[in-house]
C-alpha positions in Angstrom: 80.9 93.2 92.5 82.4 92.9 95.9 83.1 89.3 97.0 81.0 88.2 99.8 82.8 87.1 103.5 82.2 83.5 102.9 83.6 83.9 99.7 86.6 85.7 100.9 87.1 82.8 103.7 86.9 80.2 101.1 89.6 82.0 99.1 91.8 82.6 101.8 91.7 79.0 102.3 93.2 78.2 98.8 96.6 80.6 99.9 95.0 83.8 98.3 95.4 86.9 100.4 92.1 89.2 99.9 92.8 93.2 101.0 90.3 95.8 100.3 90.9 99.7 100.6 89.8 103.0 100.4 91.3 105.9 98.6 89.9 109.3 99.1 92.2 112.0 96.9 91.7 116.1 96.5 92.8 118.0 94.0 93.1 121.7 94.2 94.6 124.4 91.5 95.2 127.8 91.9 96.0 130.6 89.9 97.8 133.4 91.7 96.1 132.3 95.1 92.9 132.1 93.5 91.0 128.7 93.6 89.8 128.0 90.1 89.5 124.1 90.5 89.0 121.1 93.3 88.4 117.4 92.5 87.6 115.1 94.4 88.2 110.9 93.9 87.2 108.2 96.0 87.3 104.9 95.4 87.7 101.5 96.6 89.7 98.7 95.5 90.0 94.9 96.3 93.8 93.7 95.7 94.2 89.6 95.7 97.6 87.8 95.9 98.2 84.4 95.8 101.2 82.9 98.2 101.8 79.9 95.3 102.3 83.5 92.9 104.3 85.4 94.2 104.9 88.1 92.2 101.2 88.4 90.8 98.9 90.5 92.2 95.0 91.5 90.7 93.7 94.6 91.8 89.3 95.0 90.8 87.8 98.9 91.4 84.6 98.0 93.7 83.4 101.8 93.9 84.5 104.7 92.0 83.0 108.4 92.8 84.3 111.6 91.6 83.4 115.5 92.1 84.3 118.7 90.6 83.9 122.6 91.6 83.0 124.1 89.4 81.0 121.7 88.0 80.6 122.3 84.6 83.0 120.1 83.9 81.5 117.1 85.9 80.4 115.5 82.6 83.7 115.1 81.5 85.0 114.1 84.5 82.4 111.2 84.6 83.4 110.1 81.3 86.8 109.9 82.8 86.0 107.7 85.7 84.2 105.1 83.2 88.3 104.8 81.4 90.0 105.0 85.0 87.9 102.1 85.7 88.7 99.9 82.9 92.4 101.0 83.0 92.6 100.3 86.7 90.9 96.6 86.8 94.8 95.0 86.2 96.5 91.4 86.6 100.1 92.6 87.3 103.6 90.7 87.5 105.6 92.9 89.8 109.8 93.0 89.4 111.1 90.8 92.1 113.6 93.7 92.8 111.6 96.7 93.0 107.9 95.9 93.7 106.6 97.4 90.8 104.2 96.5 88.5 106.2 94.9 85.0 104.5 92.7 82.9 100.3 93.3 82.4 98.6 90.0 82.4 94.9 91.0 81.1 95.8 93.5 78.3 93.4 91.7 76.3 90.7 91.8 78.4 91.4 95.8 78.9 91.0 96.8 75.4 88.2 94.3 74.3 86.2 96.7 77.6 87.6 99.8 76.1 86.5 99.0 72.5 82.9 98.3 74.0 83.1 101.4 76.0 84.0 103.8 72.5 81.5 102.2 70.6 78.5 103.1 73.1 80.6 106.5 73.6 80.5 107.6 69.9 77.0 106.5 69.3 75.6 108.0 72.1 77.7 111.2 70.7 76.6 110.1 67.1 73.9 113.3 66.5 76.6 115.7 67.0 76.6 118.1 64.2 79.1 120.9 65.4 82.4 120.1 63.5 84.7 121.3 66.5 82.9 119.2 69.0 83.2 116.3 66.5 86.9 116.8 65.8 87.3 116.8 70.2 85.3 113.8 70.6 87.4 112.1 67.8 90.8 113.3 69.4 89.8 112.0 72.8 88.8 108.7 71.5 91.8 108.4 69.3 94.3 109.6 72.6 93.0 107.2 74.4 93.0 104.0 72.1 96.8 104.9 71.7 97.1 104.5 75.4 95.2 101.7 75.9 96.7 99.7 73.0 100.1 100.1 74.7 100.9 97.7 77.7 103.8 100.0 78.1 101.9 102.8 78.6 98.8 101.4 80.8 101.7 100.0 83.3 102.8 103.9 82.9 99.8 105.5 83.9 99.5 103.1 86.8 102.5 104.5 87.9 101.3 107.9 87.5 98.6 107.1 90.0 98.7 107.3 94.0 97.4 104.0 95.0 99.2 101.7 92.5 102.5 103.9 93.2 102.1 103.7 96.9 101.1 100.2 97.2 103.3 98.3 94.8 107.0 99.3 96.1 109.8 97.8 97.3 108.4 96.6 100.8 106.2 93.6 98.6 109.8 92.1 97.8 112.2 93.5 100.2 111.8 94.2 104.1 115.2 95.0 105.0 115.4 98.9 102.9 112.9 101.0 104.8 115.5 103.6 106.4 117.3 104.2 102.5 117.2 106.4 100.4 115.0 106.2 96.7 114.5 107.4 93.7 111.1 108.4 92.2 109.1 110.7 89.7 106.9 113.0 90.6 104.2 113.2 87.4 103.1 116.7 87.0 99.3 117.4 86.7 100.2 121.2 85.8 101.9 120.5 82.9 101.4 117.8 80.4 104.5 114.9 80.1 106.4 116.3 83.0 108.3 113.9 85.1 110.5 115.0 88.0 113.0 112.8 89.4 112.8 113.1 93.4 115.1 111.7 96.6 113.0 110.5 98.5 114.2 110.1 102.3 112.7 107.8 104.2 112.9 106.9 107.9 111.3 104.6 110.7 108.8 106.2 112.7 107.6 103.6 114.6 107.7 99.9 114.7 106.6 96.8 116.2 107.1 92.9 115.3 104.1 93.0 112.3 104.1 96.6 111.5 106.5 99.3 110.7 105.4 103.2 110.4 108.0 105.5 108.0 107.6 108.9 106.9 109.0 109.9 103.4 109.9 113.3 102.4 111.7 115.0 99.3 111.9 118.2 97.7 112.9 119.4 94.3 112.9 122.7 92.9 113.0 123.8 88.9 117.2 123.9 88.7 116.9 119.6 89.4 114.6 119.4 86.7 115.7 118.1 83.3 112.7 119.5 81.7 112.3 123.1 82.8 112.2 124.3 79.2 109.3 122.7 78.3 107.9 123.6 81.6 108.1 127.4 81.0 106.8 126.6 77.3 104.0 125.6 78.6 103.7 127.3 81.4 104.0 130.5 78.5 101.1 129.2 76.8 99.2 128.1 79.5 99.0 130.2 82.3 100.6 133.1 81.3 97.7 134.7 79.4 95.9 134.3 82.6 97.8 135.8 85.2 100.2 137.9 83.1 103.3 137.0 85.5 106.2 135.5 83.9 107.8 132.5 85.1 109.5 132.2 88.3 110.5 128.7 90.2 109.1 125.6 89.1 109.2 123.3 92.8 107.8 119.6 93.5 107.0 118.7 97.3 106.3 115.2 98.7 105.5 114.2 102.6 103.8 110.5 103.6 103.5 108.1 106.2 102.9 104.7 105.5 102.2 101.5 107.5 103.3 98.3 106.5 102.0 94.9 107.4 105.6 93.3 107.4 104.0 89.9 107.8 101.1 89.7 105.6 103.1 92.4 103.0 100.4 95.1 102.7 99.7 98.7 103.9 97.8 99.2 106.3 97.5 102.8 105.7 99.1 106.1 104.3 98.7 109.7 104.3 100.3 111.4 101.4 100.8 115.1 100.0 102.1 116.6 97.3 102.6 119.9 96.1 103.9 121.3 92.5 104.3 125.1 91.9 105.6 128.1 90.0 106.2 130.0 92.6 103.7 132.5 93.6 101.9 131.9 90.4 100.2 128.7 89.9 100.0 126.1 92.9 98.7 122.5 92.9 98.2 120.6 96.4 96.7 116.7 95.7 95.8 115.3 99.5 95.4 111.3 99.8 94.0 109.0 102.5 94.8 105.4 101.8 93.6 102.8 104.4 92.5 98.8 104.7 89.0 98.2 105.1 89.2 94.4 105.3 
């Protein structure tokens, strides 16, 4: 539930910074320059920080919607949203060095909702009768306990996603680094387990006493990869059989613009694109719009 504006005020009071923001995220897939997928994500969050904590932050999901064309997937996509959800309502200890997310402070309270969440799952799936639809509804469940049982791989997945990976960076800890260079990894959403370590260049676009606007680019194709085997393995399996072409260049693309708040150490907004490819084969562009709406 979002907090109300007196109860925001009173908060404040106590040293606890209150931000709220929007993400809106699409997803598009295709196959030999054929669309065969588009998703679209939108959701709100409320992050709190408290000045006497400095490196712990809460984030709460307020609003959570989610579309796919085709649709016949929406119902799995909604079952989705109901994990996101639990996975993304975190209490996080940051690294003082890098910004990012290190320790998870309510890991408890995550798998004790996740454990209520399966059990109405699997018994509103209980009349099942088809073995193979049993067996997938058992192997989701089980994926997904593994995941959530792990504090190491919730902080993960985190990572994996725009608005945690965007937000919590270096700029909560340090000021002075926004003109050099970093390191980060791209997560494929082509192929499953795929992490490619980008440069990311980053440079001052504009900037005033409060607020300073950077752009950050990078590009990587397949030969900086350390995993393109496993990419064309499954890449072979996967799309081959589709589109018949054999495997070309495997290429990762990233381009943002971000504001920072230097004083109150927040975004104000970003605009973020990435791109992952084999070239001329099978393209995916993922389009974000970050931006504080209180």
């Amino acid at each position: 539930m979002i907090s109300s504006k007196s109860d925001i005020t009173q908060q404040s009071r106590s040293l606890t910074d209150i931000v709220r923001y929007r993400v809106e995220q699409e997803v598009s897939i295709k196959l030999n320059r054929i669309p065969v997928n588009n998703t679209i994500v939108k959701t709100d969050y409320t992050v709190k920080h408290n000045h006497n904590k400095p490196l712990f932050y809460s984030v709460h999901v307020d609003d959570h919607i989610s579309k796919i064309s085709p649709n016949g997937h929406q119902n799995l996509l909604d079952i989705m949203k109901g994990v996101d959800i639990i996975k993304s309502n975190v209490e996080l200890l940051i690294n003082s060095s890098t910004g990012k997310p290190e320790t998870l402070k309510n890991h408890d309270a995550i798998v004790n909702e996740w454990n209520i969440f399966k059990t109405n799952y699997l018994k509103k799936n209980e009349f099942i009768r088809a073995k193979m639809t049993q067996q997938n509804i058992q192997d989701f469940v089980s994926a997904f306990d593994e995941q959530i049982h792990s504090s190491h791989q919730l902080l993960t997945g985190l990572d994996n996603q725009i608005f945690f990976n965007t937000f919590f960076d270096y700029f909560l800890v340090n000021m002075q680094a926004f003109e050099s260079d970093l390191t980060m990894n791209y997560h494929s959403q082509l192929f499953k387990g795929i992490a490619t370590p980008l440069t990311v260049n980053q440079k001052i676009l504009q900037e005033t006493p409060e607020k300073v606007l950077i752009s950050k680019t990078t590009s990587a194709a397949s030969k900086n990869n350390t995993s393109i085997d496993e990419i064309k393995k499954q890449y072979n399996k996967k799309y081959k059989p589709i589109i018949d072409y054999n495997f070309s260049e495997y290429q990762v693309n990233y381009d943002a613009q971000i504001e920072f708040n230097t004083t109150e150490k927040h975004i104000e907004y970003a605009n973020i694109q990435m791109s992952e490819c084999v070239m001329n084969n099978v393209e995916m562009d993922n389009r974000c719009r970050i931006w504080r709406i209180q």
